[in-house]
N, C-alpha and C positions, 0 to 999 in steps of 0.2 A: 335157483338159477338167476331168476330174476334181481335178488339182492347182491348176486356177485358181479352180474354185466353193470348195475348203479354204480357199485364198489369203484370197480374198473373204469367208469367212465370219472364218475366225481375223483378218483385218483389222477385222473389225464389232465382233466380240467386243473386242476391245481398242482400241479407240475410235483405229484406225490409218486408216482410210480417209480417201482424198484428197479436199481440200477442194476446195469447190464454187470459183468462180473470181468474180472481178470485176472491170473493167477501171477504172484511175482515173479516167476520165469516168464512170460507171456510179455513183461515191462520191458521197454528202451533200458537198456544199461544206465540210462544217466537216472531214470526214474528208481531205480534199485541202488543205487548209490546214494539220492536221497532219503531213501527209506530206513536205509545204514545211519546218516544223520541225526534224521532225527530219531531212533532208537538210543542212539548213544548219545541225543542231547547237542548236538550241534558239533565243528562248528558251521554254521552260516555262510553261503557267499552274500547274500543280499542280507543288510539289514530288515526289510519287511517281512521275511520269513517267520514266520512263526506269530505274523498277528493276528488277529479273529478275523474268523471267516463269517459273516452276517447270513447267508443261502438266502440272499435276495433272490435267487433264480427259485426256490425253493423245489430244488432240483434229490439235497439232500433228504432224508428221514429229520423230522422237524424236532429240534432241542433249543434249551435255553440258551440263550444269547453271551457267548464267549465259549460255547462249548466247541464248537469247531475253532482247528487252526491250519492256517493256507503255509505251502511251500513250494518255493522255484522249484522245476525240473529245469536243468540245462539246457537248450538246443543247440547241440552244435552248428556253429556258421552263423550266431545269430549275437548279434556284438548287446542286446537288449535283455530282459529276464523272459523275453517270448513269451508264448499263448500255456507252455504247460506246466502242472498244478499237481502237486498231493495236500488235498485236504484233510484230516485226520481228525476225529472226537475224542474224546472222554480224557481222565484224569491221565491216565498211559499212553494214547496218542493209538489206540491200537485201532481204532473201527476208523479205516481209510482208503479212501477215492480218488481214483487218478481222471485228468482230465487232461485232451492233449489240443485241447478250443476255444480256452480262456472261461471255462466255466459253464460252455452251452452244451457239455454234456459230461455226465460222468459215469464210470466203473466200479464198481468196488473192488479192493484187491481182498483176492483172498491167498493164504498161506497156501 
């Protein structure tokens, strides 16, 4: 008991704790429409999309550096690339995080 409350706390402390979860029906329309995207590879509205995500916030589960990659959700009304985010890992793009905060919090999506 004792090594799990540690666990849990050194998890907090270092911004390690697992993310809340969200099912891709549960997503805004515009955030499933990118997840279409980048499955099939683009195309892009913004050229930043698709470049490393660093997890300064170290918000995500911790990997080597280039393994995450950040992508615009749309917001409607919002003439800007606004606050939301699918960040995606691995060689497939498949283990991914939706964020609707600019990064101060995330989801995971699951299928």
């Amino acid at each position: 008991m004792i090594r799990l409350c540690l666990g849990l706390l050194l998890a907090g402390i270092f911004g390690l704790a697992q993310a809340q979860e969200i099912t891709r029906n549960d997503l805004p329309p515009e955030a499933r429409e990118t997840l279409r995207l980048i499955a099939q590879g683009g195309p892009f509205q913004y050229k930043r999309d698709g470049i490393t995500f660093n997890n300064y916030e170290k918000l995500l589960p911790p990997m080597p550096r280039g393994h995450y990659r950040e992508y615009t959700v749309t917001t409607p009304g919002v003439r800007h690339r606004g606050a939301r985010r699918i960040v995606c890992g691995g060689q497939r793009q498949i283990d991914c995080y939706y964020t609707a905060d600019h990064y101060r919090s995330f989801r995971k999506i699951r299928e």
